[in-house]
Every structure is written in structure tokens, then in C-alpha cells.
C-alpha positions as CSV (number, residue, x, y, z in Angstrom):
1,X,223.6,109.9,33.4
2,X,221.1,107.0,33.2
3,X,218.6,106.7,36.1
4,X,219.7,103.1,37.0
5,X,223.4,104.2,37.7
6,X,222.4,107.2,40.0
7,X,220.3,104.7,42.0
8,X,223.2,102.1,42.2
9,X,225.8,104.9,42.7
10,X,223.8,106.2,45.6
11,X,223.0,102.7,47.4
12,X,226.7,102.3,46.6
13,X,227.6,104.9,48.8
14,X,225.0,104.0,51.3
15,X,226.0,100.9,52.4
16,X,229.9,102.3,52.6
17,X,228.5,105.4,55.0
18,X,229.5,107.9,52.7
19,X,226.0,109.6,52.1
20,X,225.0,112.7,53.3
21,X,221.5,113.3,54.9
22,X,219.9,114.0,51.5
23,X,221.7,111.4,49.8
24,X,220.1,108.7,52.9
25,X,216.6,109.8,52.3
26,X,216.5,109.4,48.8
27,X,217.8,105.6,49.0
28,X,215.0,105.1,51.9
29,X,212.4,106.2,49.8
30,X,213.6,104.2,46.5
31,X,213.6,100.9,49.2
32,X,209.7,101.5,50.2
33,X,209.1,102.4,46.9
34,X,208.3,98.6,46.2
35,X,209.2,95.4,47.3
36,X,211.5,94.8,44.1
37,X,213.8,97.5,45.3
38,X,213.8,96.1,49.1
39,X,214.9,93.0,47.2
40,X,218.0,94.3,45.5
41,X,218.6,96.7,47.9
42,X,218.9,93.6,50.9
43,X,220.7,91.9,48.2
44,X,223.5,94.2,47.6
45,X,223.4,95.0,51.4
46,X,224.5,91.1,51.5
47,X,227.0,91.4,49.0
48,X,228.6,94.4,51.3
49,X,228.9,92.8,54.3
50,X,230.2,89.5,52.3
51,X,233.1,91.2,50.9
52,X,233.7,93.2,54.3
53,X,234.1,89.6,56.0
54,X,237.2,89.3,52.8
55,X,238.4,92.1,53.6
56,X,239.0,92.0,57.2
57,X,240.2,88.2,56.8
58,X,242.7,88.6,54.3
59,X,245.1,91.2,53.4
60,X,245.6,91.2,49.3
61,X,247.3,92.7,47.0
62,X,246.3,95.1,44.3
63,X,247.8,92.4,41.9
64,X,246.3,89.3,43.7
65,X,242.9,91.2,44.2
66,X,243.0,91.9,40.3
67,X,243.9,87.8,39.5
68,X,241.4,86.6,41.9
69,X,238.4,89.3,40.0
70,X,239.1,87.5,37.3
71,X,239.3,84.0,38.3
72,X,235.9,84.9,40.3
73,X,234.4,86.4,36.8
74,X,235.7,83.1,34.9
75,X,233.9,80.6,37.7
76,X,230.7,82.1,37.9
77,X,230.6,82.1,34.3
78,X,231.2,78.7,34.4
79,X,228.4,78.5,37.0
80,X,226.3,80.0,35.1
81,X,226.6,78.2,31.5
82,X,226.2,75.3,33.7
83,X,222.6,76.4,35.3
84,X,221.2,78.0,32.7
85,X,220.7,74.2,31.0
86,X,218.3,73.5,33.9
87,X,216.8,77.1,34.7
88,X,213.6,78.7,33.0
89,X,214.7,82.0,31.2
90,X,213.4,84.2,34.0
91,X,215.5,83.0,36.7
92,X,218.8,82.9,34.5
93,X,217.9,86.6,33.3
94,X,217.8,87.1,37.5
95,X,221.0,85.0,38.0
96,X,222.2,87.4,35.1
97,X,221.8,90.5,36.4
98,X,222.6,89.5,40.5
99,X,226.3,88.2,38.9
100,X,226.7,91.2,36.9
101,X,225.8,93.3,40.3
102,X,228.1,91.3,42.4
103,X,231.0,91.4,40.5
104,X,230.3,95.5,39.8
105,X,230.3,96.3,44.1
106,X,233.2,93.8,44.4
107,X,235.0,95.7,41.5
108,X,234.1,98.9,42.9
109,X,235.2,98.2,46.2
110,X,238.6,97.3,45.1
111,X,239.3,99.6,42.9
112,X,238.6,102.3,45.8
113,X,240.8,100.3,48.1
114,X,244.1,100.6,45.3
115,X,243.5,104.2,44.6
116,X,245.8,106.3,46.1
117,X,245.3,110.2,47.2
118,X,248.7,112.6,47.1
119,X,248.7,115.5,49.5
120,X,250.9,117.8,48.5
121,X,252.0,120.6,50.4
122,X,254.0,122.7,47.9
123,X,254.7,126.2,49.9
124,X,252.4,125.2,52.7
125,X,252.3,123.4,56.1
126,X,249.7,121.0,55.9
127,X,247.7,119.2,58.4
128,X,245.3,116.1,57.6
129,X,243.9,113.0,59.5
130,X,243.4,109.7,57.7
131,X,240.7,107.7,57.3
132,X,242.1,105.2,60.8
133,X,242.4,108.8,62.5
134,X,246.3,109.5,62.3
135,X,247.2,112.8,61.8
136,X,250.1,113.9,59.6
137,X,251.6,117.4,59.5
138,X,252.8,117.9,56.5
139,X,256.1,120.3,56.0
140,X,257.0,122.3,52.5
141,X,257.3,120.6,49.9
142,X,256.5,117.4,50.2
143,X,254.0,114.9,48.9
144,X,252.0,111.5,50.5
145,X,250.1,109.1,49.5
146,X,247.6,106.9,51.2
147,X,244.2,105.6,50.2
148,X,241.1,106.8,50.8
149,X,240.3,104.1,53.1
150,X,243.1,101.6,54.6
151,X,241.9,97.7,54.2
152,X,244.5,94.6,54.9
153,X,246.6,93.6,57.6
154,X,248.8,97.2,57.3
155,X,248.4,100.9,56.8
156,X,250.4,102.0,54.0
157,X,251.2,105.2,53.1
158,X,254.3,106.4,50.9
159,X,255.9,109.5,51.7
160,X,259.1,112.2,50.1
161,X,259.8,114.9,51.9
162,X,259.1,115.7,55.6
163,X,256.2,114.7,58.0
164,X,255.6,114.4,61.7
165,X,253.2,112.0,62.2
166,X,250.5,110.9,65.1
167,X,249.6,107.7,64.5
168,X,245.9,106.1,65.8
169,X,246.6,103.0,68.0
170,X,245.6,99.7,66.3
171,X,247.8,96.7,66.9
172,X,246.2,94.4,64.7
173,X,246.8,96.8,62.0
174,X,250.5,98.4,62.1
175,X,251.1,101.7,60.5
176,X,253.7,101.1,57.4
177,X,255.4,104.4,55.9
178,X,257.1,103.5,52.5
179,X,260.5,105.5,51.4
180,X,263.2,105.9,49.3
181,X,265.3,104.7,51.2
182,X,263.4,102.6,54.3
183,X,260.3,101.1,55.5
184,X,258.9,102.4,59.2
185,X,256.4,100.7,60.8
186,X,254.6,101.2,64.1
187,X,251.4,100.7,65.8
188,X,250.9,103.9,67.6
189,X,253.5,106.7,67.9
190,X,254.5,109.9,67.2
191,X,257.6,110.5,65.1
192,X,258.9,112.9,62.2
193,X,260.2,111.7,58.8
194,X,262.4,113.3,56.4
195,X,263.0,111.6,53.6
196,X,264.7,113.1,50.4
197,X,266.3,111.3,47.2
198,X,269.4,110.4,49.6
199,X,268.7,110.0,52.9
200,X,265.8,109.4,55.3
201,X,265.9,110.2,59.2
202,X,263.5,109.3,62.3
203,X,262.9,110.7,64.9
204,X,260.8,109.4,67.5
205,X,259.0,111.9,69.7
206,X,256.8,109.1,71.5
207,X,256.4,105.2,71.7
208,X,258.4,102.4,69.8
209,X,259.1,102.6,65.8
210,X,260.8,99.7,63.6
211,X,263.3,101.1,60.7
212,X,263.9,98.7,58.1
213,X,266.3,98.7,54.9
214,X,266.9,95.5,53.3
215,X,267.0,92.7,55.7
216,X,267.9,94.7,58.7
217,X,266.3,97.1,61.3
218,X,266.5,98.5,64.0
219,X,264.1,99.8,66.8
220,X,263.5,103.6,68.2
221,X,262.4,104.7,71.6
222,X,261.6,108.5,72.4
223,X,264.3,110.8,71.5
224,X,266.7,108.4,69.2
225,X,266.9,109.2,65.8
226,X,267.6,106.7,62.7
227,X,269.6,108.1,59.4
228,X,269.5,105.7,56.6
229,X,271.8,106.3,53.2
230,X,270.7,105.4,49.6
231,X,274.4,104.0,49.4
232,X,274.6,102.3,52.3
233,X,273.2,99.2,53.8
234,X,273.5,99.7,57.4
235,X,271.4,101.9,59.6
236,X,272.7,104.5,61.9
237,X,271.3,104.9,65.4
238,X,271.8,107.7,67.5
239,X,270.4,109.8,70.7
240,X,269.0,113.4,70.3
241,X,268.5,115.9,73.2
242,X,266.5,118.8,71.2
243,X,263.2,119.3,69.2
244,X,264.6,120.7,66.5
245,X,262.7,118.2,64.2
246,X,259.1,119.5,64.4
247,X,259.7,122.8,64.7
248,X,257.0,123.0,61.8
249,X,254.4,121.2,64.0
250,X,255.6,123.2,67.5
251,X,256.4,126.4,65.9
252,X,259.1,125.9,68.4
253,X,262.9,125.8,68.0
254,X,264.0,124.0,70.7
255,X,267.6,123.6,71.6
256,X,269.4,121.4,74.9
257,X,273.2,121.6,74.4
258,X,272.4,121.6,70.8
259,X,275.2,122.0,68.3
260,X,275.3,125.5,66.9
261,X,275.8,123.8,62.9
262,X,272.5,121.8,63.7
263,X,270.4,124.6,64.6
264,X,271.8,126.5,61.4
265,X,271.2,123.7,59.4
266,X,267.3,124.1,60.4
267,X,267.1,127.9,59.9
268,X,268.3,127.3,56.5
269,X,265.6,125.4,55.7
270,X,263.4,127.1,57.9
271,X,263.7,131.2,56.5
272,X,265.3,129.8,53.1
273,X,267.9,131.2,53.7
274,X,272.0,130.3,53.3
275,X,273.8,130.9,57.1
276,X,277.3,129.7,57.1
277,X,279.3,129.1,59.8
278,X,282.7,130.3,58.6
279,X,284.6,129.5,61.7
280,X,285.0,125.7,62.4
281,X,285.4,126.1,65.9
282,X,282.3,127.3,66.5
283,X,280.2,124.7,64.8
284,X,279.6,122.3,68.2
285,X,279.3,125.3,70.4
286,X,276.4,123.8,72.1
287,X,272.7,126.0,73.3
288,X,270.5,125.6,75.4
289,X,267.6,127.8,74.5
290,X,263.8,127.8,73.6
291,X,262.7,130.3,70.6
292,X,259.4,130.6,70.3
293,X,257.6,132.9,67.1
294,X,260.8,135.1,66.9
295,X,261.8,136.1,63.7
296,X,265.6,135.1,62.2
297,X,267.1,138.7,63.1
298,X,266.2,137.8,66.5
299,X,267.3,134.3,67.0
300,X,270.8,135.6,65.0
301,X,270.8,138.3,67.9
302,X,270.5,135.3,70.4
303,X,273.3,133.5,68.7
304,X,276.0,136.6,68.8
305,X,275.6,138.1,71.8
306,X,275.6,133.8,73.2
307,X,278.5,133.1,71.6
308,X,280.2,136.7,71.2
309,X,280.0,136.0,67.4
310,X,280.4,138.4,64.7
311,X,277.4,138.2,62.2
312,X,277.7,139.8,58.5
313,X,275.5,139.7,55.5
314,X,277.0,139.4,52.0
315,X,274.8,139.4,49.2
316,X,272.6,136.7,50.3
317,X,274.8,135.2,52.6
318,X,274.6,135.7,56.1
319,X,278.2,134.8,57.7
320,X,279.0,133.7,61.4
321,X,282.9,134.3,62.3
């Protein structure tokens, strides 16, 4: 790679914080190196803090920030055309180049801005915190998306599949998670989110979080969940008692008068496995019980000697009666 592009790339990543130790002695010594570097150096350093000031003013679009590159490229050609009639060669060659390094960091910065990482988590629990410190535990088999570094008046991410979430406080800037099926917004909270090709649920384990479909929405306080249906246009509310839901974060099943199907329902998922509750009756026998790192033959034992249930295994079944 040319010379010229290393230095930019490296002042570049200066002036965003993003250089390591080595990196930040190499651009110290290419500013002393002469006052022509200072120069450009203080000038991009100006260009930085100038599109910092946009970007904490306004909140834009990747389409609108795209339109508005373009309309700035168009004027300051315009400009340009216009001074070069009156400037001596030199200084339009200068005026040149300066453009042609504005409109590069500018471009550069917004490009970074509309790029989006996926996390995926494939066969894995995975645990990461964003760039505004919120940390998402992310359960099998699920992906999220979220650039590198939020800018604008929200955080969005986009999520399918599960995650318990712990989002930083910043009420200027609300936290915006993008399904399927919904839009959940908050400013500080913690809360899981399932969301599939059907349906998405939340669950709020702390704070206050807004669930949107449409035009309607409705707000969640600790321990209320939301369930919102592809085919539907209303939102369902509802209380919880247990902690069933991050059970992947807690390592924790946690049950208080919990319906037997619902706890079934998360072993399932949990072990992989297909439980079925043959006997309707016993599908809102309610428990009360904490498991903590016990395996499934040992939460089944729980189950049948609770409920005086009979458990059988056929193939890969395992069958409650």
C-alpha cells in the first residue's frame, strides 16, 4: 500500500481513539517531522471535531447522509470552479487537495457509522458489550446487528432470535431494538427478547420499556411481559411471576407457582429435547422451585416425585402422564 494512505489511515484512526500505543507514536513523530505535517495533521484534527459537532446535532439517515455527500461534493465543486478564476495555481492545487481530504474523513466517517456488525451465536451463548456499554447475552442461535459505533438521536440495533439485554443509561439517546414483528425502545433497562419469524415477547426484568407495532404501544414495568403476533395488530400484555426467561444468562430455572407446560416448554429448548405433557390436567399444575446447574434427569426427578407423575421415554420422546 502507498506510503500516503498508511499515514492518512493511521491519523485517521488517531483522531477516532482507535490506535494502539505503537500506532500513537508513529503519528507523533510523522507531526514533528515538519511543520507541513503539523499543518495537515491540525487541519484534519479540525475537520474531526467539525463533523463531530454534525453528528451530535443531527441524527441522519444512511440515505439522507448519502444525498447530503453528494450535494456537499457538488457545492464545493462549485466553490471551487468559482475561486480558482481569482487564485494563483498554488493555492487552488492546496484548496484541491484540503476538499479532496475533507470529503475522504467525512466519507469515511459515515460509511463507519452505516456499517453494521452481526454477532452470531450459532451453538453458543454469547456475551458482548457495545460501543455505549450495554451488554447483550446472546442465546443459541440467534444473530444482532449494531454498528461499530452508535451516532444519532437513537441506538439501533436489529435482533432474531433471543437476547437478554442490559442497557447503559443515556436519556438523550434511547436504546431502539428492531424486530420482525415490533420496535422496543428504552433508555436504561434490563429485559429479554425473543423474537422468531412469528412472534416476539418481552420481558422486563428491570426499569420501564416501550413495545411498539404499528401505531400502537404499550409500556412494561418489572415482571410484565409483551407477546406481539405477525398476524395480529394488537399487543398482548401480561404479568409473570418466574425467571424462566433468562435462564441462559442466570443459569437458573426459576419457578413461583409456575405452570408445569411453561417450564416444559423451556427445557425443550433448553436440553433439545421433545417432553410432552400427555395428560391435560396436569399442564397448569403450578411449582414453586429454584433449579440451579442440575441436569434434566434431575429436574424430571423433581417434577415426578412433585407431582406424583409417571415419566417414560419413547424413542426420543420423553412422556409425562
Amino acid at each position: 500500500m502507498n506510503e500516503k494512505y498508511i499515514v492518512e489511515d493511521l491519523l485517521v484512526k488517531y483522531l477516532l481513539g482507535e490506535a494502539n500505543p505503537e500506532e500513537e507514536q508513529k503519528v507523533l513523530h510523522w507531526i514533528s517531522q515538519s511543520e507541513q505535517n503539523k499543518k495537515h495533521f491540525e487541519q484534519l484534527k479540525l475537520i474531526w471535531e467539525t463533523s463531530q459537532n454534525l453528528n451530535i446535532k443531527t441524527a441522519i439517515s444512511e440515505e439522507d447522509a448519502w444525498r447530503r455527500l453528494q450535494q456537499r461534493i457538488q457545492q464545493e465543486q462549485a466553490i471551487q470552479q468559482k475561486k480558482s478564476i481569482l487564485l494563483p495555481s498554488s493555492l487552488r492545487i492546496a484548496a484541491g487537495v484540503l476538499l479532496f481530504i475533507s470529503l475522504g474523513v467525512f466519507y469515511f466517517l459515515w460509511s463507519r457509522s452505516s456499517q453494521l456488525i452481526t454477532m452470531a451465536s450459532a451453538d453458543t451463548v454469547l456475551v458482548d458489550t457495545l460501543s455505549d456499554g450495554t451488554v447483550v447475552t446472546l442465546n443459541k442461535h440467534a444473530t444482532l446487528k449494531y454498528p461499530e459505533h452508535f451516532s444519532g438521536a437513537t441506538r439501533k440495533v436489529v435482533l432474531h432470535g433471543e437476547a437478554f439485554f442490559e442497557v447503559a443509561p443515556n436519556k438523550q439517546t434511547p436504546f431502539v431494538i428492531t424486530t420482525q414483528q415490533s420496535k422496543i425502545k428504552v433508555v436504561g433497562t434490563s429485559f429479554n427478547v425473543k423474537s422468531f419469524t412469528k412472534t416476539t415477547e418481552v420481558i422486563v426484568a428491570t426499569g420501564i420499556v416501550e413495545v411498539s407495532k404499528n401505531n400502537k404501544a404499550v409500556l412494561l414495568h418489572p415482571n410484565e411481559m409483551a407477546v406481539v403476533h405477525n398476524n395480529e395488530a394488537g399487543i398482548v400484555k401480561q404479568t409473570i411471576t418466574d425467571k424462566l426467561y433468562n435462564y441462559y444468562q442466570s443459569k437458573e430455572f426459576v419457578c413461583n407457582g409456575t405452570p408445569l407446560n411453561r417450564l416444559v416448554d423451556v427445557l425443550n429448548q433448553v436440553y433439545d429435547k421433545e417432553i410432552i405433557i400427555e395428560n391435560p390436567q396436569l399442564k397448569n399444575l403450578p411449582l414453586t422451585v429454584t433449579f440451579r446447574n442440575e441436569s434434566l434427569d434431575n429436574i424430571l426427578l423433581v417434577i415426578s416425585e412433585t407431582f406424583n407423575i409417571n415419566i417414560t421415554r419413547e424413542d426420543k420422546k420423553i412422556i409425562l402422564r
